[in-house]
C-alpha angles and dihedrals in degrees: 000000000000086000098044087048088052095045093049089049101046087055092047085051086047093051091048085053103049094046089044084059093047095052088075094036093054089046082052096058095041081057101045086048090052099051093043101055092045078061092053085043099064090036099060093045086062100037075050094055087042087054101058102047093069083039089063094048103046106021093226126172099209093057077047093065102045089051094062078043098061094035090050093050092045078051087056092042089051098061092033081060096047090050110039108128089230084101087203099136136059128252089243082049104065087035087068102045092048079050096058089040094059092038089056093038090054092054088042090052093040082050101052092040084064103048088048093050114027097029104230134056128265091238089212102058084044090055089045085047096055094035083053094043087061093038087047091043090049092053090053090055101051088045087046089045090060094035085062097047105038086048096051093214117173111232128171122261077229097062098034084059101042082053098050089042083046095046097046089041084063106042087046089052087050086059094034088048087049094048096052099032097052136034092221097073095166100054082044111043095067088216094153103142085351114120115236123298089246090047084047098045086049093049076053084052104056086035084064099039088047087048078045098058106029096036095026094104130076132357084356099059107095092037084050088056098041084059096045088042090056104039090050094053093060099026088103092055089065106046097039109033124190141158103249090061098110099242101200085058089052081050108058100040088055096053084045084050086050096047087048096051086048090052089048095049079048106054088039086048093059098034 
């Protein structure tokens, strides 16, 4: 009976302590979910403007589409956001960052409403809805940047790296996508406080080269080259724009770029 009362007990004493180690575990995932869909966040809010400049210029149902898409899925990663159980930001603070969103929702509606309707884009909203896609993308990276912190959540420098090279690729796609879809860059680019599109295409240059050298090995190695292949290829497009570049190529390496960051920071997640 003596037996049978220890060895009860000992398995009792095995159960507290493996809950006990799963508490943390379980704080840390809520983290790392939290961080991770304020970065998808930010990135479909981007593919979203993208895709509606070239919406604007060719009418086209299908960019139509993605852009409800995007702008369905940054909906998702909002309230996944307001509700993560991290519990790392304020009330007023996701209030804030909701705020910007609908703010940015209503001028891309209005936008595309437009562009359905009348056939053709108000050059001013456009220019309010690309100047708050940057205001509203600034606000997500200071909150993500003390999420990150408060929570304490350990990310790898990897992923940290292929987020910051995936989130500058699209912004960088958004400005690319305005300049060669409409003739009024400047109402369309939403550079207010950006650097230009050639600094920004060199900051790209030394991310990838960073995710090369430090993801390059192992089961990452063909989805790494594939990265470097691609972005050298149209490296040249961003720096030195002109109008003869093909856009709907520099689009679509960029997406492909984009696709092959997201299957790298999910093989390192999991990892």
């Amino acid at each position: 009976m003596n037996n049978i009362r220890l060895h009860v007990h000992s398995m009792l004493a095995a159960v507290v302590l493996l809950l006990a180690g799963a508490l943390p575990a379980s704080a840390a995932d809520e983290g790392a979910l939290f961080l991770e869909q304020l970065h998808e966040f930010r990135l479909n809010n981007f593919m979203a403007l993208s895709t509606y400049y070239r919406y604007s210029a060719t009418d086209d149902p299908t960019a139509e589409g993605v852009i409800k898409q995007h702008m369905g899925e940054a909906t998702t990663n909002l309230q996944a956001v307001a509700e993560s159980g991290a519990n790392v930001l304020t009330p007023d603070q996701i209030k804030t960052l909701r705020s910007e969103f609908a703010t940015f929702s209503e001028l891309m509606a209005q936008n595309v409403s437009d562009v359905t309707e009348i056939g053709y884009p108000d050059l001013r909203l456009v220019g309010e809805m690309a100047n708050q896609a940057v205001k509203m993308s600034n606000v997500a990276e200071e909150l993500y940047t003390q999420a990150r912190e408060s929570s304490q959540t350990p990310i790898k420098p990897q992923v940290e790296t292929a987020r910051s090279a995936s989130i500058l690729m699209a912004q960088m796609l958004s400005r690319y996508a305005a300049r060669s879809y409409s003739p009024v860059t400047q109402t369309f680019q939403g550079a207010a406080g950006l650097v230009p599109l050639d600094e920004q295409a060199r900051q790209l240059d030394a991310l990838i080269s960073e995710f090369v050298n430090s993801a390059g090995q192992g089961p990452l190695s063909e989805t790494v080259s594939e990265i470097e292949s691609k972005w050298r290829f149209i490296r040249e497009s961003y720096i030195n724009y002109t109008e003869k570049n093909v856009v709907f190529v520099i689009e679509r390496y960029s997406r492909s770029i984009l696709q092959e960051l997201d299957t790298a920071m999910s093989v390192l997640r999991s990892a």
